[in-house]
N, CA and C atoms as an extended XYZ file, in Angstrom:
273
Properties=species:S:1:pos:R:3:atomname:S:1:resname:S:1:resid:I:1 pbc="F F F"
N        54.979      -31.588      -44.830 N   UNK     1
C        53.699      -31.156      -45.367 CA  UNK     1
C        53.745      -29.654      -45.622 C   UNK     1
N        54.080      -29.112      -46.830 N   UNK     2
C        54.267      -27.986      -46.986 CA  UNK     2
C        52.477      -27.094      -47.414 C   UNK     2
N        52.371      -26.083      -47.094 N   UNK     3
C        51.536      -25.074      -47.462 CA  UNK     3
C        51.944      -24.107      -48.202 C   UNK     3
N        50.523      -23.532      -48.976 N   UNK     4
C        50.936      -22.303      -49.622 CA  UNK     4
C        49.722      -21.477      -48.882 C   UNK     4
N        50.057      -20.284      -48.644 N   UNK     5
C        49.519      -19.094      -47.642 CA  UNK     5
C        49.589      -17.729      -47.954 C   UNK     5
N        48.922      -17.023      -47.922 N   UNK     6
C        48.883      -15.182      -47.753 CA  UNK     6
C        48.497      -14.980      -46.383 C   UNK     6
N        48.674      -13.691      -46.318 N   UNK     7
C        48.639      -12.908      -45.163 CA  UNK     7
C        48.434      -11.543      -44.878 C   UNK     7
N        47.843      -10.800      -44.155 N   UNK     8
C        47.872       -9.323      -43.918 CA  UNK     8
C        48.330       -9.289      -42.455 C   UNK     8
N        49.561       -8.321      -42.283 N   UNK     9
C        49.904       -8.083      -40.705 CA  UNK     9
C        49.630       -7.067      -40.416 C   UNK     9
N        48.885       -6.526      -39.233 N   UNK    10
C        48.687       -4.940      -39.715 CA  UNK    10
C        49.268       -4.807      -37.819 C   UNK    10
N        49.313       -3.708      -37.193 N   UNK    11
C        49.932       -3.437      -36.055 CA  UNK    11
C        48.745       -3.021      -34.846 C   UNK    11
N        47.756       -2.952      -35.415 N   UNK    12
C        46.231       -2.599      -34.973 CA  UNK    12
C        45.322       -3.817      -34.539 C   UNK    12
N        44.934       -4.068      -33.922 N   UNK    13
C        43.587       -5.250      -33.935 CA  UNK    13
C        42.272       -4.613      -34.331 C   UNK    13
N        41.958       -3.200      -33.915 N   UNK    14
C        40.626       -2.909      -34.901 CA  UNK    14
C        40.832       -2.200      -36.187 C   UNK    14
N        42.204       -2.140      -36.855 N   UNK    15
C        42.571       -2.291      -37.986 CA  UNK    15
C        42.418       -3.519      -38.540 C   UNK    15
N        42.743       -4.781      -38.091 N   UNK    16
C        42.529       -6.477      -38.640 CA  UNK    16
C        41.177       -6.685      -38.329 C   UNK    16
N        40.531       -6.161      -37.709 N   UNK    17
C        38.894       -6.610      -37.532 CA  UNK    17
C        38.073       -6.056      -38.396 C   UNK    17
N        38.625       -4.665      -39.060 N   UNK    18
C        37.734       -4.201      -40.030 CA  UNK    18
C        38.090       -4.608      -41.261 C   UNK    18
N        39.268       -5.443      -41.611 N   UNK    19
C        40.025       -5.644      -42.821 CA  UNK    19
C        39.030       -7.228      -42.910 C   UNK    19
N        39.329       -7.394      -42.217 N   UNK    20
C        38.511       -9.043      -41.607 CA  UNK    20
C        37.049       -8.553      -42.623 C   UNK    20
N        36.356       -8.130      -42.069 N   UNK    21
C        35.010       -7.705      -42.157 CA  UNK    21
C        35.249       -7.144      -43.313 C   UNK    21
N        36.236       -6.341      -44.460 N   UNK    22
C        36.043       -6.194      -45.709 CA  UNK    22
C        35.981       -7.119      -46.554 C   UNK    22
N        36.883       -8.520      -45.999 N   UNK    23
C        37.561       -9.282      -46.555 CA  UNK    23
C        36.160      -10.316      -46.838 C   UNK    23
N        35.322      -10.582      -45.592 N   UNK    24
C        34.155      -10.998      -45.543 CA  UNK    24
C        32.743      -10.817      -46.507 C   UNK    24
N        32.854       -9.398      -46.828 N   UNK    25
C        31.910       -8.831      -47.421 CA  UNK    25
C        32.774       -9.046      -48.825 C   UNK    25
N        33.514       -9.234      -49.678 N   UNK    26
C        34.275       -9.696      -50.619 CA  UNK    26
C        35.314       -8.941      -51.359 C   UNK    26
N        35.577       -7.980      -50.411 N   UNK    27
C        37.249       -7.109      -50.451 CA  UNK    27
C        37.882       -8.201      -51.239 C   UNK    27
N        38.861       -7.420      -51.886 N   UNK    28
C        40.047       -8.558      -52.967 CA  UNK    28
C        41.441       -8.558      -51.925 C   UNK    28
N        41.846       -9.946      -51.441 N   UNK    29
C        42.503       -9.761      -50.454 CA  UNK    29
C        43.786       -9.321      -51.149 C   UNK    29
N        44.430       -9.697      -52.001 N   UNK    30
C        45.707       -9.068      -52.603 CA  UNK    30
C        45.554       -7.086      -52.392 C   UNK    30
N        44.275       -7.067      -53.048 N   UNK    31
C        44.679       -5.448      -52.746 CA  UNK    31
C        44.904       -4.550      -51.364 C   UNK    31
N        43.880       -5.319      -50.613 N   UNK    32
C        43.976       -4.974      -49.216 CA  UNK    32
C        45.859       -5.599      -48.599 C   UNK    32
N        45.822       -6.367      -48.882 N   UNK    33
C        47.717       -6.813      -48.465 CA  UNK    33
C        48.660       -5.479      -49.230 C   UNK    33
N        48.335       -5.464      -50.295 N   UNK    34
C        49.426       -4.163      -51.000 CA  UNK    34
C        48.547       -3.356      -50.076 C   UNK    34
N        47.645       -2.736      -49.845 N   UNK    35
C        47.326       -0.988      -49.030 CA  UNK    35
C        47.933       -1.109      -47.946 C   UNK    35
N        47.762       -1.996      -47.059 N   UNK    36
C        47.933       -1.965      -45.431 CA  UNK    36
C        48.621       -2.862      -44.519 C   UNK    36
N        49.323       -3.961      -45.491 N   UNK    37
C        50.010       -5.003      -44.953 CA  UNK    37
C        51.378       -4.437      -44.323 C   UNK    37
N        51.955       -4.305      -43.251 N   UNK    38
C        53.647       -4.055      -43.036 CA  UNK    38
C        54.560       -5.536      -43.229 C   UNK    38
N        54.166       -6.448      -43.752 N   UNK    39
C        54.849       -7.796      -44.183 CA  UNK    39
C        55.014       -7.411      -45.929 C   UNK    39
N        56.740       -7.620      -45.857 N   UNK    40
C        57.306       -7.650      -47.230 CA  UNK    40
C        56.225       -8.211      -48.157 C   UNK    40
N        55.586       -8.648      -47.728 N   UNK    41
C        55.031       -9.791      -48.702 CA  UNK    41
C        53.607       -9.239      -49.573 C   UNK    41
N        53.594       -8.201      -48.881 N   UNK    42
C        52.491       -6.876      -49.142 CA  UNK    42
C        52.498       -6.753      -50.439 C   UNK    42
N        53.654       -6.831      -51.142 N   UNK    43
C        54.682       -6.058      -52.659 CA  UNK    43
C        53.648       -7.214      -53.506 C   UNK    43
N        53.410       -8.865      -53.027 N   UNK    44
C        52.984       -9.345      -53.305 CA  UNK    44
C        51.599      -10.004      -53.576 C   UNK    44
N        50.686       -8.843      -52.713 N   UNK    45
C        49.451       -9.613      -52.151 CA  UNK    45
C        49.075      -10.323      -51.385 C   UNK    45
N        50.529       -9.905      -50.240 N   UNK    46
C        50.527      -10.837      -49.127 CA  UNK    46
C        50.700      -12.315      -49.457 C   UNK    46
N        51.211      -12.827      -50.787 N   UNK    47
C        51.341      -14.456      -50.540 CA  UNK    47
C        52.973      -14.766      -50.234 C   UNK    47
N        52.363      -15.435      -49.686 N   UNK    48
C        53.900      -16.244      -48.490 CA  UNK    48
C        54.859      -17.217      -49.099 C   UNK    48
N        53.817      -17.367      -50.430 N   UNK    49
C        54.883      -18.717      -51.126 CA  UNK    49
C        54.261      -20.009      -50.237 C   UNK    49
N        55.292      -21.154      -50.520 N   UNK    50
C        55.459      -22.438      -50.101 CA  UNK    50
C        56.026      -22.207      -48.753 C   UNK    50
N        55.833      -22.875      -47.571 N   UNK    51
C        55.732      -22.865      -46.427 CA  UNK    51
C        56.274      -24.394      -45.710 C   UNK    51
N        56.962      -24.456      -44.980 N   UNK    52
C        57.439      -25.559      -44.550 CA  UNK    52
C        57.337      -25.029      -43.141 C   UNK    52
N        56.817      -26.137      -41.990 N   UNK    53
C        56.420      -26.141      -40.648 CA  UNK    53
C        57.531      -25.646      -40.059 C   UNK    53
N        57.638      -25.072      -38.717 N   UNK    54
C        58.880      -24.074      -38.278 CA  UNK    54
C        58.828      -22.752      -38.619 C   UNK    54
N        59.089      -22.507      -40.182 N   UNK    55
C        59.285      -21.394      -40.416 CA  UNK    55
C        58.643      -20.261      -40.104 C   UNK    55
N        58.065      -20.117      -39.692 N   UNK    56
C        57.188      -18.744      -39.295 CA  UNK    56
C        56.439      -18.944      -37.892 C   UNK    56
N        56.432      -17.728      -36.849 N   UNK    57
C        56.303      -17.531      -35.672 CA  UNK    57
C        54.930      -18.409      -35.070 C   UNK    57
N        55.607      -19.066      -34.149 N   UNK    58
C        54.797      -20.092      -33.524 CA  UNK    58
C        52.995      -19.944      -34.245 C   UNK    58
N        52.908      -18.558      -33.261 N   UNK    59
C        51.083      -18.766      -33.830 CA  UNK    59
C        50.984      -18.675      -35.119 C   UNK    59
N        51.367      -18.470      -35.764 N   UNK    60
C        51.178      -18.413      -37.322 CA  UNK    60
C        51.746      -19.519      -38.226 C   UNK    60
N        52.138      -20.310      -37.266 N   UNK    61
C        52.784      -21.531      -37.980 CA  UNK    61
C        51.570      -22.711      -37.658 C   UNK    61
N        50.937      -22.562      -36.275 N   UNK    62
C        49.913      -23.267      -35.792 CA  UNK    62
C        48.578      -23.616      -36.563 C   UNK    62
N        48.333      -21.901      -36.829 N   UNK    63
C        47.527      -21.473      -37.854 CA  UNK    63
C        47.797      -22.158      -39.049 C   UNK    63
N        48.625      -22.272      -39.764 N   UNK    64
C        49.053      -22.562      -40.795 CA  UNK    64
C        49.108      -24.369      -40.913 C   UNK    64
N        49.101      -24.862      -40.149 N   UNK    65
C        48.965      -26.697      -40.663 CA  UNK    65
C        48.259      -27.213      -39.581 C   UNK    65
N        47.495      -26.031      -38.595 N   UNK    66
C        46.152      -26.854      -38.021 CA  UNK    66
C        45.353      -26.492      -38.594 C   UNK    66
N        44.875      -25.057      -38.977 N   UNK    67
C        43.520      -24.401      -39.380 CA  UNK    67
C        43.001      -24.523      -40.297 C   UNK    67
N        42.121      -24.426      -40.652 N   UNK    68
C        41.203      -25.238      -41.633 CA  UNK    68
C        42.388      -24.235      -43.258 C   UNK    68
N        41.993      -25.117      -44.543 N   UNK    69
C        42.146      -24.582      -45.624 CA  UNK    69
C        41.131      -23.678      -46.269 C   UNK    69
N        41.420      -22.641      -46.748 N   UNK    70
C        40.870      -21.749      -47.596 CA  UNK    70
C        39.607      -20.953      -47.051 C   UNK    70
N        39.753      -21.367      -45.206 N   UNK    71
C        38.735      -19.732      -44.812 CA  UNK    71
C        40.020      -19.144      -44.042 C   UNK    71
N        39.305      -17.903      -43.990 N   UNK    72
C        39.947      -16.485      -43.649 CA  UNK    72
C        40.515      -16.983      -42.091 C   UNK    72
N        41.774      -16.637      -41.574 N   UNK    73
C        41.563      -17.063      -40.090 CA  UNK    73
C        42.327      -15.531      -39.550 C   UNK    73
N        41.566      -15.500      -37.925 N   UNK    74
C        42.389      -13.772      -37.561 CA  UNK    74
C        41.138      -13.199      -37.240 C   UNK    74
N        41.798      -11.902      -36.556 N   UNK    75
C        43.232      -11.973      -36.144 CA  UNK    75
C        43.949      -12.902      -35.420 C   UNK    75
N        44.978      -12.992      -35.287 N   UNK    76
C        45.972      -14.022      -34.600 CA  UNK    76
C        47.054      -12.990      -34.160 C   UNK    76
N        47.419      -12.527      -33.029 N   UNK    77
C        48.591      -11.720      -32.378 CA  UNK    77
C        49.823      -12.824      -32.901 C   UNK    77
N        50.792      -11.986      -33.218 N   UNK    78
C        52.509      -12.443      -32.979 CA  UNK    78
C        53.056      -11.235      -32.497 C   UNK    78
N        54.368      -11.158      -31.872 N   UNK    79
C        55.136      -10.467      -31.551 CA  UNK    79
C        55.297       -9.318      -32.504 C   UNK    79
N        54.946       -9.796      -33.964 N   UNK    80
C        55.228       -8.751      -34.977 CA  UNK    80
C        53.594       -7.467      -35.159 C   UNK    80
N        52.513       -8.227      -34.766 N   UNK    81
C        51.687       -7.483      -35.088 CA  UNK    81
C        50.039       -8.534      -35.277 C   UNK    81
N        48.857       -8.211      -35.682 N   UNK    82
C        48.255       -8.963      -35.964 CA  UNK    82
C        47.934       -9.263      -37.591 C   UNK    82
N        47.862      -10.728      -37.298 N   UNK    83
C        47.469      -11.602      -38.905 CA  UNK    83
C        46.408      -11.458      -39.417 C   UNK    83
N        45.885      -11.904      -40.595 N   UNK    84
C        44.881      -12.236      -41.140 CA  UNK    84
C        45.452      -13.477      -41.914 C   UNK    84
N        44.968      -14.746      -42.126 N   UNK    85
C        45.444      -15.479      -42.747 CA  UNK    85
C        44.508      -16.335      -43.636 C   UNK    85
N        45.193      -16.704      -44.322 N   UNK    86
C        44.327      -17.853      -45.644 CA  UNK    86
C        45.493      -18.678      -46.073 C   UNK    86
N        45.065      -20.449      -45.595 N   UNK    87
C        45.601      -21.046      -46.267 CA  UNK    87
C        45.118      -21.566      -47.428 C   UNK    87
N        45.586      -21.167      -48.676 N   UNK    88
C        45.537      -22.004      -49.705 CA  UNK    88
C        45.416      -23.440      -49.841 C   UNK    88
N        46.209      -24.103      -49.993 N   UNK    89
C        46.122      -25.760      -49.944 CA  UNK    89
C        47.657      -25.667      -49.250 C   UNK    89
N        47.566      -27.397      -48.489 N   UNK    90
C        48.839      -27.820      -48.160 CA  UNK    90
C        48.655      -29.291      -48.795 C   UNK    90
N        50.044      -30.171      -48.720 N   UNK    91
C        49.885      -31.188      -49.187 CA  UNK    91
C        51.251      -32.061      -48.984 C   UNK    91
């Protein structure tokens, strides 16, 4: 059951809580991923591509094919930093 996903990792939690809360009020999440994301994927708007289960660090994999589709989820701690996440669709 693959997903497609973006993301913002930022190294802060009241850095992801206020990004959260821009994102809420209707911030464009691609731009906020290019300003402040430290995930390669920043270059992109934070999207992750196609996603297959495993690949990415436990909580964010959890996140990713339990949590609901297409609301905002986060922060979520990993070892790397904290998330912001949106799954797109899986299928």
């Amino acid at each position: 059951m693959p997903a497609i996903a973006r993301h913002i990792l930022v190294a802060d939690r009241v850095l992801a809580d206020t990004l959260k809360q821009q994102l809420a009020q209707g911030a464009d999440f691609a731009a906020l991923a290019r300003r402040h994301s430290s995930c390669p994927s920043a270059k992109k708007g934070g999207e992750l591509g196609e996603i297959k289960p495993g690949q990415l660090v436990a909580p964010i994999d959890r996140a990713v094919f339990k949590g609901p589709e297409q609301a905002l989820q986060g922060p979520i701690k990993s070892r790397f930093g904290w998330h912001l996440l949106q799954v797109k669709f899986r299928w």
